[in-house]
Biopython code that builds the backbone (N, CA, C, O; Angstrom):
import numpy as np
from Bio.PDB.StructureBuilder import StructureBuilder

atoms = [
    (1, "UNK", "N", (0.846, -1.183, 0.000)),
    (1, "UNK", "CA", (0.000, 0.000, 0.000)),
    (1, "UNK", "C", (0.888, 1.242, 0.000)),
    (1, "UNK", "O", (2.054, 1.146, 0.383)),
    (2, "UNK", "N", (0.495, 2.146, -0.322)),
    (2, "UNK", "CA", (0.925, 3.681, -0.652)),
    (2, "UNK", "C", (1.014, 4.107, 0.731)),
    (2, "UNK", "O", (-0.099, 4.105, 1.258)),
    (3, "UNK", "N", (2.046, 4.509, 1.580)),
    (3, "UNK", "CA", (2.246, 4.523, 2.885)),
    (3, "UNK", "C", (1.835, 6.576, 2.948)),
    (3, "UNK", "O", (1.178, 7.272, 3.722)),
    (4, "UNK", "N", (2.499, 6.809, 1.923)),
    (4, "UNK", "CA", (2.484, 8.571, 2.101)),
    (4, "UNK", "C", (1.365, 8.553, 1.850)),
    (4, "UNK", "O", (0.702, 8.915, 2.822)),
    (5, "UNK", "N", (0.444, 8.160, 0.503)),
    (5, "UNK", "CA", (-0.339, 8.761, 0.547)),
    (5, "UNK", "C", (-1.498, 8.596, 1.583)),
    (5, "UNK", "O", (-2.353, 9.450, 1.814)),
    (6, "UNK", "N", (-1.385, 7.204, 2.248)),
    (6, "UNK", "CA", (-2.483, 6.970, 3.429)),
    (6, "UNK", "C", (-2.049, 8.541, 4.125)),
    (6, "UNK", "O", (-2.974, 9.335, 3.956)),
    (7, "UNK", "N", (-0.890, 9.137, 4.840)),
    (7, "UNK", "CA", (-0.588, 9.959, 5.509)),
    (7, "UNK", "C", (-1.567, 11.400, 4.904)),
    (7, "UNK", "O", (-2.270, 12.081, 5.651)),
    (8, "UNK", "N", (-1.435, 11.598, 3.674)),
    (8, "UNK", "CA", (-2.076, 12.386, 3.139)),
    (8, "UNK", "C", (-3.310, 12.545, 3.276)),
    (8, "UNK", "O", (-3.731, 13.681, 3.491)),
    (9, "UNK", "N", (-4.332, 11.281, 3.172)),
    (9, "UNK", "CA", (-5.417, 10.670, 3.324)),
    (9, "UNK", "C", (-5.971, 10.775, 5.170)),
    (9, "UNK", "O", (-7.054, 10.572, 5.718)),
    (10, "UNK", "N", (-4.967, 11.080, 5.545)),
    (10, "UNK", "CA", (-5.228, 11.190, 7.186)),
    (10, "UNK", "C", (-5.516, 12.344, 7.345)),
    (10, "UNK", "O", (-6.478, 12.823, 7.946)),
    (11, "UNK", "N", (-4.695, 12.832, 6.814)),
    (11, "UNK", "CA", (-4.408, 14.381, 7.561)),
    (11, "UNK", "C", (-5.594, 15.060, 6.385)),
    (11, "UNK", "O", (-6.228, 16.099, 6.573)),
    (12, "UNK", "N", (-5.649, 14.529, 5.652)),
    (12, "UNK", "CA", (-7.380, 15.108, 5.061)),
    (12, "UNK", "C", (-8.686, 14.895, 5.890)),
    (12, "UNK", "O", (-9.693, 15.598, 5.973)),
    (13, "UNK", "N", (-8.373, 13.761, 6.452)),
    (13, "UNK", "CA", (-9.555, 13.782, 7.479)),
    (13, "UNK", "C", (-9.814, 14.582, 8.307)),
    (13, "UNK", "O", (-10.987, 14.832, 8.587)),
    (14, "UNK", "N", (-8.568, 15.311, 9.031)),
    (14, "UNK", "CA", (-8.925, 16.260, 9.882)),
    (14, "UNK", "C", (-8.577, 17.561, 9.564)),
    (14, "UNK", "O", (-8.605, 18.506, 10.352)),
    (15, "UNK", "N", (-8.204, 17.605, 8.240)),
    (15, "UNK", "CA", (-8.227, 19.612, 7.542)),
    (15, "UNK", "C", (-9.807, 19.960, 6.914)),
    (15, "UNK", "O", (-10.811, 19.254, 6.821)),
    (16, "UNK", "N", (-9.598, 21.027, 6.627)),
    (16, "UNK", "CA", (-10.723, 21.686, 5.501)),
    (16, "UNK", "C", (-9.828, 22.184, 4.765)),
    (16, "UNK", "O", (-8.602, 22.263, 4.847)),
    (17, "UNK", "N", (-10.904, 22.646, 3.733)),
    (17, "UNK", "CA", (-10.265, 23.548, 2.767)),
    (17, "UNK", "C", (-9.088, 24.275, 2.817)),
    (17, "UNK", "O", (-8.096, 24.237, 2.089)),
    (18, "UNK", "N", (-9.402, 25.065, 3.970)),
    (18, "UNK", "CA", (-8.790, 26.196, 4.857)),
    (18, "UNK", "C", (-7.814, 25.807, 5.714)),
    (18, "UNK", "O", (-8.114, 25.315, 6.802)),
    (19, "UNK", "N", (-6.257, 26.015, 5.249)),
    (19, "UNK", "CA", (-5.498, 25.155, 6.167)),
    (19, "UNK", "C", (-5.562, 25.302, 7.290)),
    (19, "UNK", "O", (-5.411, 24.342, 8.047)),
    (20, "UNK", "N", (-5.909, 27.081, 7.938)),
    (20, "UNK", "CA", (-5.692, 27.018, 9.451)),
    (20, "UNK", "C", (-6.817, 26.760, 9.939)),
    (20, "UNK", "O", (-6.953, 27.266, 11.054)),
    (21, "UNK", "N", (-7.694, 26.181, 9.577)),
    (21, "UNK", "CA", (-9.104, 26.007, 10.405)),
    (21, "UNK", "C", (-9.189, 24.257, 10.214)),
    (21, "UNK", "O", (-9.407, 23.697, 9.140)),
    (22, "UNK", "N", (-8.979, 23.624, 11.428)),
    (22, "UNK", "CA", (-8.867, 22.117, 11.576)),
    (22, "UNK", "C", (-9.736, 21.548, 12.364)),
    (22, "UNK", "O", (-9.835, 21.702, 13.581)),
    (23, "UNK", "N", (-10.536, 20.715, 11.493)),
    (23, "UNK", "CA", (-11.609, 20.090, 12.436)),
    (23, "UNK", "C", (-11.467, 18.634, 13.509)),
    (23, "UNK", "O", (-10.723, 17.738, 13.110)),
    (24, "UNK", "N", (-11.883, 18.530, 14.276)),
    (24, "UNK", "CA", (-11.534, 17.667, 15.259)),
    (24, "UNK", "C", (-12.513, 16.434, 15.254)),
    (24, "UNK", "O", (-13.599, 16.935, 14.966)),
    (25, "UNK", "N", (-12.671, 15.220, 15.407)),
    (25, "UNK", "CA", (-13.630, 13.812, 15.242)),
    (25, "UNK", "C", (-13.815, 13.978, 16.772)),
    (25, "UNK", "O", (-14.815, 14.426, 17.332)),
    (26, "UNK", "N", (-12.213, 13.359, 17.578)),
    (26, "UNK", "CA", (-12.069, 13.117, 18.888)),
    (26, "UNK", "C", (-11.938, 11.749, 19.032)),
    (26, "UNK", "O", (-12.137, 11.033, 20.013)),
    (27, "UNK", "N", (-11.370, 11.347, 17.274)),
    (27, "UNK", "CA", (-10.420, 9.907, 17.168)),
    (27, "UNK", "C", (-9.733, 10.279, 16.134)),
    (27, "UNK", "O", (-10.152, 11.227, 15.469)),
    (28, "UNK", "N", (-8.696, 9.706, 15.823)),
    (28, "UNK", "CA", (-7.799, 9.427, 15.128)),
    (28, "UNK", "C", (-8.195, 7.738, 13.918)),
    (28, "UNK", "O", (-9.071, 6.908, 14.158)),
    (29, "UNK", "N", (-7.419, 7.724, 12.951)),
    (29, "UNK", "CA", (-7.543, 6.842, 12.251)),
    (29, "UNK", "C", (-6.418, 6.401, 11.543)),
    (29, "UNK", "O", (-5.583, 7.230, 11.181)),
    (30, "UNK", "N", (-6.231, 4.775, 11.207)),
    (30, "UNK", "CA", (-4.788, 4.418, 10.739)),
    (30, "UNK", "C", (-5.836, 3.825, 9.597)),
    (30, "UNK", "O", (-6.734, 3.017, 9.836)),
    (31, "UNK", "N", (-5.494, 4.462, 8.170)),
    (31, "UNK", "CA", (-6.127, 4.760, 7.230)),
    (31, "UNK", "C", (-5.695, 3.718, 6.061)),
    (31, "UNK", "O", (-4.700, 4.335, 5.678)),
    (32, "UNK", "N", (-5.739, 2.689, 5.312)),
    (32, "UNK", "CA", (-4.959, 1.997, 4.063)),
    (32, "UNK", "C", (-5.890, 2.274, 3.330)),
    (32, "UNK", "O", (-7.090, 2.368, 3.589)),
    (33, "UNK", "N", (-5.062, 2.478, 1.913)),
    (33, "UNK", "CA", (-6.197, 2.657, 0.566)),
    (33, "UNK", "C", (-5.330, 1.602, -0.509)),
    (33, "UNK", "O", (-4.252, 1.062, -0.262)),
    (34, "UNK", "N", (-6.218, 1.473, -1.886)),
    (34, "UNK", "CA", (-5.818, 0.882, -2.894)),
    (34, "UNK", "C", (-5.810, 1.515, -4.234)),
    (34, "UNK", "O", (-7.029, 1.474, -4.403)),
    (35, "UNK", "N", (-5.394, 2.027, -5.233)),
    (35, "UNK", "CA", (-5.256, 2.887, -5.874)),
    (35, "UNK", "C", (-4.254, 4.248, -6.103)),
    (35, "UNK", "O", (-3.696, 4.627, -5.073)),
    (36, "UNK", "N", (-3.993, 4.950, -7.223)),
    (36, "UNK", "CA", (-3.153, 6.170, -7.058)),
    (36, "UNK", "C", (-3.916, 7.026, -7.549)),
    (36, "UNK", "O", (-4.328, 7.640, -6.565)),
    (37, "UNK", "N", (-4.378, 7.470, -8.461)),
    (37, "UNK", "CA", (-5.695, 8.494, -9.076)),
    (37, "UNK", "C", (-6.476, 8.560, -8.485)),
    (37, "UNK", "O", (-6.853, 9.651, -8.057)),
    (38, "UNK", "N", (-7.090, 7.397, -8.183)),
    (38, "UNK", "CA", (-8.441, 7.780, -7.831)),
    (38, "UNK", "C", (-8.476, 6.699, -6.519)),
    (38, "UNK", "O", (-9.317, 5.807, -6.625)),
    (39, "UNK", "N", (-7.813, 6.699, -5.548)),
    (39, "UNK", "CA", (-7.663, 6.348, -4.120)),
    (39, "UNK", "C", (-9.102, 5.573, -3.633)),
    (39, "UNK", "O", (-10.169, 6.161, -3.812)),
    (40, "UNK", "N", (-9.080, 4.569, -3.169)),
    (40, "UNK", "CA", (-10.552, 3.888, -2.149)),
    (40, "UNK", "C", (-9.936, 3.174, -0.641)),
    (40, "UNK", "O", (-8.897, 2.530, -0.493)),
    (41, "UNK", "N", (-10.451, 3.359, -0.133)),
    (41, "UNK", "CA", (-10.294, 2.889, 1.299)),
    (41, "UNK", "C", (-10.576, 1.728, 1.522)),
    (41, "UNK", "O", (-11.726, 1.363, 1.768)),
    (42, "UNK", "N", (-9.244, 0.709, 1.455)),
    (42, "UNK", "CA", (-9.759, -0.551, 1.989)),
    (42, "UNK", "C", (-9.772, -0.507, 3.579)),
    (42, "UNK", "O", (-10.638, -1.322, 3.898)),
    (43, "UNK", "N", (-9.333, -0.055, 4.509)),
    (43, "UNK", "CA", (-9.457, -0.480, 5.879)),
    (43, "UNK", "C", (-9.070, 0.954, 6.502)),
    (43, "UNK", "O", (-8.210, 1.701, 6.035)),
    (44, "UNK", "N", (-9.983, 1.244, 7.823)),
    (44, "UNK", "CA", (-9.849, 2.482, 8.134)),
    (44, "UNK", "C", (-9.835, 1.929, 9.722)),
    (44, "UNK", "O", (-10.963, 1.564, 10.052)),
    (45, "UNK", "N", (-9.106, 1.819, 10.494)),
    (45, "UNK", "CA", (-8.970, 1.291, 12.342)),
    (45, "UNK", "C", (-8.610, 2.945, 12.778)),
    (45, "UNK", "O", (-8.104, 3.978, 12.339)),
    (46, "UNK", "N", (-9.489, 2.163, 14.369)),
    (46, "UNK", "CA", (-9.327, 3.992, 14.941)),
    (46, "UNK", "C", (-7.997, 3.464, 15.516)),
    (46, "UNK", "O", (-7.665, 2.363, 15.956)),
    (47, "UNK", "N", (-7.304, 4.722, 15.346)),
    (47, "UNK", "CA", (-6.087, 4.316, 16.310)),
    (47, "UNK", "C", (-5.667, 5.099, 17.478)),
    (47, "UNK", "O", (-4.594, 4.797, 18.002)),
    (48, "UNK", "N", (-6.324, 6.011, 17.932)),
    (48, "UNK", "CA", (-6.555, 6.790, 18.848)),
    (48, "UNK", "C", (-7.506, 7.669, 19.000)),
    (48, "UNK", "O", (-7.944, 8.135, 17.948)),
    (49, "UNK", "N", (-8.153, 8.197, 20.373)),
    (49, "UNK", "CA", (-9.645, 8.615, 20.686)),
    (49, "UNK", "C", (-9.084, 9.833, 21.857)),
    (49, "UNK", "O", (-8.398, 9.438, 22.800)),
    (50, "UNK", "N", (-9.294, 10.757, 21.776)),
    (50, "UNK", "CA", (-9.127, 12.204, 22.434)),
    (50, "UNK", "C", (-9.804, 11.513, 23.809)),
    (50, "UNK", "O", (-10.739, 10.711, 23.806)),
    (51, "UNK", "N", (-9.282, 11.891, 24.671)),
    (51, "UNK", "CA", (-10.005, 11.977, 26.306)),
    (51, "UNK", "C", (-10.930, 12.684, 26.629)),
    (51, "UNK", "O", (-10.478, 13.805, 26.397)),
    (52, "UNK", "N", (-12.123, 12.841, 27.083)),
    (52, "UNK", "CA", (-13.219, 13.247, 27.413)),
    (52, "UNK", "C", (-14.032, 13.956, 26.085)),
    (52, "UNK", "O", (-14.676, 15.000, 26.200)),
    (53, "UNK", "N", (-13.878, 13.160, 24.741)),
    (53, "UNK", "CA", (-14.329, 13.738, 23.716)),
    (53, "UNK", "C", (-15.794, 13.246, 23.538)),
    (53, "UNK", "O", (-16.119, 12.429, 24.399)),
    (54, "UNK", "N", (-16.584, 13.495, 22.788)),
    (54, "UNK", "CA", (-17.800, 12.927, 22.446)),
    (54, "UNK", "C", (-17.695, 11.533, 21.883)),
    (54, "UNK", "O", (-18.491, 10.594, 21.881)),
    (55, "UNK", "N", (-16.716, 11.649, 21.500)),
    (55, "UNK", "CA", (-16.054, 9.918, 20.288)),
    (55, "UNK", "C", (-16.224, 9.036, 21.384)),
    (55, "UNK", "O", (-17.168, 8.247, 21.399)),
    (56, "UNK", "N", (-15.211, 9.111, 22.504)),
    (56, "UNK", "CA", (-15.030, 8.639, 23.725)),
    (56, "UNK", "C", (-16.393, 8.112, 24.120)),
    (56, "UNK", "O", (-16.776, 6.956, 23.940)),
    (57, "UNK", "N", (-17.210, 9.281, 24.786)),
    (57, "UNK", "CA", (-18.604, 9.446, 25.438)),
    (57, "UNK", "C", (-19.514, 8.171, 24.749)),
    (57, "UNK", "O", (-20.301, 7.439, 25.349)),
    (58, "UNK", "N", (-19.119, 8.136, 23.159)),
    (58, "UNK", "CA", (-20.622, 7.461, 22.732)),
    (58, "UNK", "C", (-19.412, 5.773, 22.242)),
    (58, "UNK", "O", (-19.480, 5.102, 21.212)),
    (59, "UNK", "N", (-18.684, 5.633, 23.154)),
    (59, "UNK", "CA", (-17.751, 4.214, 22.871)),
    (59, "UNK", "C", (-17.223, 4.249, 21.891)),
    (59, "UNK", "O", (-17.583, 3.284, 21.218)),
    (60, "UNK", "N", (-16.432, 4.932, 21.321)),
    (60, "UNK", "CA", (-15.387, 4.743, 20.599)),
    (60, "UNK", "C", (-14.146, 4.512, 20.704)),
    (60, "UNK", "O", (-13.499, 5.542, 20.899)),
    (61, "UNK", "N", (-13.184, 3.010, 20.623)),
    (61, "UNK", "CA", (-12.436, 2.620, 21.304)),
    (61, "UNK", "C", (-11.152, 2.258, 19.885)),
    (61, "UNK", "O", (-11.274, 1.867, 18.724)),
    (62, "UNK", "N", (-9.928, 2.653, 20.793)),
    (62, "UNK", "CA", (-8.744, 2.157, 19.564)),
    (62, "UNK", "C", (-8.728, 1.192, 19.376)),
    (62, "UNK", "O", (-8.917, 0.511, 20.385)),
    (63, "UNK", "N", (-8.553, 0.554, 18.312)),
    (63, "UNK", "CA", (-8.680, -0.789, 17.256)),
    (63, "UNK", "C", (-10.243, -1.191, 17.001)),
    (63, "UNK", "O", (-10.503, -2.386, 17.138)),
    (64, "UNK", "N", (-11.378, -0.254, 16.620)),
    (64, "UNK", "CA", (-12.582, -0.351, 16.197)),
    (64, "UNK", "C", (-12.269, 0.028, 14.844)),
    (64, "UNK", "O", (-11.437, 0.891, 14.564)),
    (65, "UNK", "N", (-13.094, -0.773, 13.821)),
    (65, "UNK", "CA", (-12.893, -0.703, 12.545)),
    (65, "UNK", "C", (-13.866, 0.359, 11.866)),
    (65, "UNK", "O", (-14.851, -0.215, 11.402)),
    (66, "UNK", "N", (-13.883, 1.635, 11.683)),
    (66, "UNK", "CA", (-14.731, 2.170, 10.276)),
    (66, "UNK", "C", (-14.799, 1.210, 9.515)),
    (66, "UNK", "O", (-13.929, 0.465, 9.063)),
    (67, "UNK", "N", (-16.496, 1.283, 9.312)),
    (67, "UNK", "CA", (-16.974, 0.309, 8.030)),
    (67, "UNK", "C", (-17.916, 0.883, 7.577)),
    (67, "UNK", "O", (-18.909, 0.259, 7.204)),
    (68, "UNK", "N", (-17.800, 2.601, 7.482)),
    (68, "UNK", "CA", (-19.029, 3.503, 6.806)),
    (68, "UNK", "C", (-18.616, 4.998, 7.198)),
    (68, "UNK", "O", (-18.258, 5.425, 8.296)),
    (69, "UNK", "N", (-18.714, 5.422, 6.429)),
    (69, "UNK", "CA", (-18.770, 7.176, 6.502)),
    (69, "UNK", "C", (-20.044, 7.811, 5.816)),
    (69, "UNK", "O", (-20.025, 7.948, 4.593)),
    (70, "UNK", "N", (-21.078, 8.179, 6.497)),
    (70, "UNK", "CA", (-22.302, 8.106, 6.286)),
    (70, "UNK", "C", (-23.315, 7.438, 5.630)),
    (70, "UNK", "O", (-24.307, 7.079, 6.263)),
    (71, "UNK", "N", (-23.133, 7.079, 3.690)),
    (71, "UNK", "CA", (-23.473, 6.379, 3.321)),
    (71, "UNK", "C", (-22.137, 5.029, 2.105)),
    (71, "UNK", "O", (-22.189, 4.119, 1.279)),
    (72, "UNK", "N", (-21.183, 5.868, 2.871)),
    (72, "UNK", "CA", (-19.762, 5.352, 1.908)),
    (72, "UNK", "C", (-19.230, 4.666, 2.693)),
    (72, "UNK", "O", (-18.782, 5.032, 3.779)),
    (73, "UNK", "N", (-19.207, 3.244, 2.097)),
    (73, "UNK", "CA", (-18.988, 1.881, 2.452)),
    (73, "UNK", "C", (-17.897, 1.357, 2.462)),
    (73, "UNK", "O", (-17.437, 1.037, 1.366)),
    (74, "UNK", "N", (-16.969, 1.040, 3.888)),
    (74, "UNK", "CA", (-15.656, 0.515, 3.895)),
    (74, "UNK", "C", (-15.553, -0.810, 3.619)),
    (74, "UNK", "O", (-16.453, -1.561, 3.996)),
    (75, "UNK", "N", (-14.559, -1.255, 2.992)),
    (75, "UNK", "CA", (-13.635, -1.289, 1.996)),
    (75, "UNK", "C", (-14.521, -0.595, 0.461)),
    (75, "UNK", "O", (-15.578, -1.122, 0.114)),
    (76, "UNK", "N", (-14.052, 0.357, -0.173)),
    (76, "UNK", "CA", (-14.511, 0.563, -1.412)),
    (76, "UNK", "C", (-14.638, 2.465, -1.283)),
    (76, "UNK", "O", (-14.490, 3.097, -2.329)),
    (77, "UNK", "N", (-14.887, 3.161, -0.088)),
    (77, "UNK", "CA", (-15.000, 4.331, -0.338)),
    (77, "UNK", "C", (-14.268, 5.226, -0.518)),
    (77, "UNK", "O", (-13.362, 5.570, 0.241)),
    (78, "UNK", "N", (-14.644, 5.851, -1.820)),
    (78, "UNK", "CA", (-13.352, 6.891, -2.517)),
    (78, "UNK", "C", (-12.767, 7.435, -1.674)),
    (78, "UNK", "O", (-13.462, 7.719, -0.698)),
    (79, "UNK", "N", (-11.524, 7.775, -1.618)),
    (79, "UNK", "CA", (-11.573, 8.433, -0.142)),
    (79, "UNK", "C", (-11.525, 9.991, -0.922)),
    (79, "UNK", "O", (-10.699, 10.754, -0.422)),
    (80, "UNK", "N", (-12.059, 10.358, -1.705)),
    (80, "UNK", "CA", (-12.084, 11.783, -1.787)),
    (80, "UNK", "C", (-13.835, 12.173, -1.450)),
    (80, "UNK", "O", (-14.389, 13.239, -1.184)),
    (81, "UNK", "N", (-14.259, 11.015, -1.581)),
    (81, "UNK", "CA", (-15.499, 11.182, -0.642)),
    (81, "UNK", "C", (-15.890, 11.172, 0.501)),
    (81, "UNK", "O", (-16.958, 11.599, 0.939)),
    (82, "UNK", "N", (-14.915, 10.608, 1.120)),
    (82, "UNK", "CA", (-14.250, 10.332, 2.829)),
    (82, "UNK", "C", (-14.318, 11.670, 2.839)),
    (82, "UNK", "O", (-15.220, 12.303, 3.389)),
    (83, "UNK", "N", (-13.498, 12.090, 2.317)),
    (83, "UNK", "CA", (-12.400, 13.608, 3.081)),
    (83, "UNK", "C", (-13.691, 14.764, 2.831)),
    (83, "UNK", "O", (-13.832, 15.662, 3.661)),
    (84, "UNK", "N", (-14.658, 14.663, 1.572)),
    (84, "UNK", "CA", (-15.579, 15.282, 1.718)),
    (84, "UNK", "C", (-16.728, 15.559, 2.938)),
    (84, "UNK", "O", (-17.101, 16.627, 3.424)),
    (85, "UNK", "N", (-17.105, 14.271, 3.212)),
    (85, "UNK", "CA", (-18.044, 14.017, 4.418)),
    (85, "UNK", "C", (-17.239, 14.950, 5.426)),
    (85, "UNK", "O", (-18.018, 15.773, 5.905)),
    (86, "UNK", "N", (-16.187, 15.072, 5.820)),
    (86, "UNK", "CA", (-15.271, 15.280, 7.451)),
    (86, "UNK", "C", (-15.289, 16.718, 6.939)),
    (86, "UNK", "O", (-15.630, 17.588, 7.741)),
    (87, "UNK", "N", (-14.961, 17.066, 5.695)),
    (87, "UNK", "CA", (-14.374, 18.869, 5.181)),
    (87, "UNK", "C", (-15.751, 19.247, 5.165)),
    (87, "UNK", "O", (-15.889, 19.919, 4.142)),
    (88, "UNK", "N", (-17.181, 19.138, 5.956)),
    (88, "UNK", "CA", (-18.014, 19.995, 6.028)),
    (88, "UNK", "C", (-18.011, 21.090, 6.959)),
    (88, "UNK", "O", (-17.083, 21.255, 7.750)),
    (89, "UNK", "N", (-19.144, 21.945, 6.888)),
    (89, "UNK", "CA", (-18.986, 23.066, 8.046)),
    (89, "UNK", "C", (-18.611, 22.433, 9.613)),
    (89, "UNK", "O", (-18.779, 21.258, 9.938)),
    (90, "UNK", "N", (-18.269, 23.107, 10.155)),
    (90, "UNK", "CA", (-18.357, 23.074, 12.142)),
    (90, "UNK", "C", (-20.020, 23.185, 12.089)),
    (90, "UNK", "O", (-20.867, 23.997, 11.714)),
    (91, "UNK", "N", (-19.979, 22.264, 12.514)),
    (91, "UNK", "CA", (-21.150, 22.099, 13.795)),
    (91, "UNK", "C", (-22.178, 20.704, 12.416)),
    (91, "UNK", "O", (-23.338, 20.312, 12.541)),
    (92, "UNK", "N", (-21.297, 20.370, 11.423)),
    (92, "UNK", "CA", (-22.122, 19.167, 10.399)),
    (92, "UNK", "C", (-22.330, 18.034, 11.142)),
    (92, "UNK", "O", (-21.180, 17.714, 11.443)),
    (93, "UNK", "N", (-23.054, 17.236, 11.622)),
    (93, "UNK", "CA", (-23.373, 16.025, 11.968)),
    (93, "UNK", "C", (-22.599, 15.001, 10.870)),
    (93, "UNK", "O", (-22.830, 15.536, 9.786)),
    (94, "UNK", "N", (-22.033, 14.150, 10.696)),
    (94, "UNK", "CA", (-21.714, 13.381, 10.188)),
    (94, "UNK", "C", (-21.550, 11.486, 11.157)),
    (94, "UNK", "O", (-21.074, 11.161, 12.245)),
    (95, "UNK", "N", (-22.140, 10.801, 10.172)),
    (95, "UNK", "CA", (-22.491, 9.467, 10.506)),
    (95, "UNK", "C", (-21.291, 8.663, 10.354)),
    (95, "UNK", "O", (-20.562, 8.819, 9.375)),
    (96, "UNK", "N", (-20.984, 7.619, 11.468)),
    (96, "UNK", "CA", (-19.725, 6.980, 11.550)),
    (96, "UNK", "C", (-20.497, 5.478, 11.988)),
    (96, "UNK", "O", (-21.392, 5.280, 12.811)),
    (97, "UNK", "N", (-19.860, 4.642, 11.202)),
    (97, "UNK", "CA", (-20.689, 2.893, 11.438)),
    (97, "UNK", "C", (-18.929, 2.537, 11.825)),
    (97, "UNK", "O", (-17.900, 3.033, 11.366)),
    (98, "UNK", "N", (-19.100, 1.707, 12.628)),
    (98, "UNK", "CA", (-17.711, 0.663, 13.389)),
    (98, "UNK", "C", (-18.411, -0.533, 13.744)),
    (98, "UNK", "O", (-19.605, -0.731, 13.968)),
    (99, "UNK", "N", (-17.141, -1.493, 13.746)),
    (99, "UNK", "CA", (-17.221, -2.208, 14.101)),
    (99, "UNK", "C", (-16.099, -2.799, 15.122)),
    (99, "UNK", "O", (-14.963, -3.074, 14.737)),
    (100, "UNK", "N", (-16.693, -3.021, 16.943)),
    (100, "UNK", "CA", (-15.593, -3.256, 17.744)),
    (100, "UNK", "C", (-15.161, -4.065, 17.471)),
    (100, "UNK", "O", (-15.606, -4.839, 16.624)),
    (101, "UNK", "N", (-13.691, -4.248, 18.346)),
    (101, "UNK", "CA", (-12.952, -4.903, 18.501)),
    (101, "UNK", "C", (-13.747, -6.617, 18.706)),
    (101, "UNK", "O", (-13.385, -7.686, 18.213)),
    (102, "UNK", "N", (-14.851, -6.333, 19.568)),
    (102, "UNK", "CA", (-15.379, -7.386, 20.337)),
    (102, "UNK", "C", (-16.505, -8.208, 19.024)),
    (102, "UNK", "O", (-16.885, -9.375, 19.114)),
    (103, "UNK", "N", (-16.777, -7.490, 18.157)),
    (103, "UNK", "CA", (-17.378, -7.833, 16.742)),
    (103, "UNK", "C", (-18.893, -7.091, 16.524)),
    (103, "UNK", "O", (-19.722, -7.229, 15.624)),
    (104, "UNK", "N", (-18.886, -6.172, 17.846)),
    (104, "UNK", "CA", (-20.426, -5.346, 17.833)),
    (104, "UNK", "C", (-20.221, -4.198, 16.665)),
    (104, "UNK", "O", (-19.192, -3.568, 16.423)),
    (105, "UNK", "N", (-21.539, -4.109, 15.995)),
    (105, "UNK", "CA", (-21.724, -3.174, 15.184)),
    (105, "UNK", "C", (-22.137, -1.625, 15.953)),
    (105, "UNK", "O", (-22.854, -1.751, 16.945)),
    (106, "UNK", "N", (-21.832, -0.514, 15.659)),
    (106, "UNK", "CA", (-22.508, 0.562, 16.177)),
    (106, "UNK", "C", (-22.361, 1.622, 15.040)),
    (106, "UNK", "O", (-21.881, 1.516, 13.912)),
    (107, "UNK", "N", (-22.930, 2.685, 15.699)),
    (107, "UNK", "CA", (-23.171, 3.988, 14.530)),
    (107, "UNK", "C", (-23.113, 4.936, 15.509)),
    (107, "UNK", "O", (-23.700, 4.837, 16.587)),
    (108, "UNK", "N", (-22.461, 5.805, 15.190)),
    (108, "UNK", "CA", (-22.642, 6.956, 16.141)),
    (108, "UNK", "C", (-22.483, 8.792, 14.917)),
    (108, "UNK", "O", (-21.939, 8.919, 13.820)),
    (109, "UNK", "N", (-22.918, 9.418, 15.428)),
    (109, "UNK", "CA", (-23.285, 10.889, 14.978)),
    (109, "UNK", "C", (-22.058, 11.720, 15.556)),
    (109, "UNK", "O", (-21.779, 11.545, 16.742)),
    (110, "UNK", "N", (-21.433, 12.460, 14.928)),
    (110, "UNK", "CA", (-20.670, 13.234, 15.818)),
    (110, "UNK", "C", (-21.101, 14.872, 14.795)),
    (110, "UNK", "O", (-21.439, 14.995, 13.618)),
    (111, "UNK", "N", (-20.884, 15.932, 15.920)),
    (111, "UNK", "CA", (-20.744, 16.998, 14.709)),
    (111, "UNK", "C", (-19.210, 17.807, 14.578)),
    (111, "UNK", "O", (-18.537, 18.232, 15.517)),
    (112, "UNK", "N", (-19.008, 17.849, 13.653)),
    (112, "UNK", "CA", (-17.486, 18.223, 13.147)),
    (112, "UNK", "C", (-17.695, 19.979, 14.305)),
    (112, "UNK", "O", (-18.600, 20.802, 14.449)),
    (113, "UNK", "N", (-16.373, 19.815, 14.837)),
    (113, "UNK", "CA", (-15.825, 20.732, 15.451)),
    (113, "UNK", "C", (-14.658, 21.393, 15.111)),
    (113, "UNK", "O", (-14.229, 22.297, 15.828)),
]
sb = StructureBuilder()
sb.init_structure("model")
sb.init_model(0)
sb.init_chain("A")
sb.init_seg("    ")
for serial, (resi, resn, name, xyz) in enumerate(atoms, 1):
    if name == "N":
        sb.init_residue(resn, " ", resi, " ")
    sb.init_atom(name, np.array(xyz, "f"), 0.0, 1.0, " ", f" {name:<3s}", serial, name[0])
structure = sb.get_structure()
């Protein structure tokens, strides 16, 4: 896998447009894709979760698998559609599906901060 560009692919998750204005989840993600043009996300694991964040609050735990970014389906989602969903306004609700460690499915809402 493309090691930089996953890095690239990360750090899109948590920019906007606007370099100095950076939005926050209140997890982190260790991101692999397949492709060079046109990039898709085979596997997205949280790999770290902010302390007393909302991520936290509604169980979001390191090594839970993203397997959805609202209606964009992991393994397969562009990730320039990824980075779209996260690069909305402050205060966007955006939908997150995981799957724990333990094999439970959940969904949780967060709004971009």
């Amino acid at each position: 896998m493309f090691r930089l560009l996953i890095l690239v692919i990360v750090a899109g998750f948590c920019m906007t447009g606007n370099a100095a204005e950076k939005k926050e989840l209140g997890f982190k993600l260790d991101v692999t894709v397949k492709g060079f043009f046109s990039p898709e996300v085979t596997t997205a694991t949280v790999k770290s979760v902010t302390p007393d964040s909302l991520a936290e609050t509604l169980g979001v735990r390191a090594g839970d698998r993203l397997i959805s970014i609202v209606d964009c389906k992991i393994p397969g989602c562009p990730a320039s559609v990824a980075k779209d969903y996260i690069s909305q306004d402050i205060g966007t609700k955006v939908t997150f599906e995981f799957i724990s460690e333990a094999g439970t499915n959940y969904t949780i809402a967060i709004p971009l901060q």
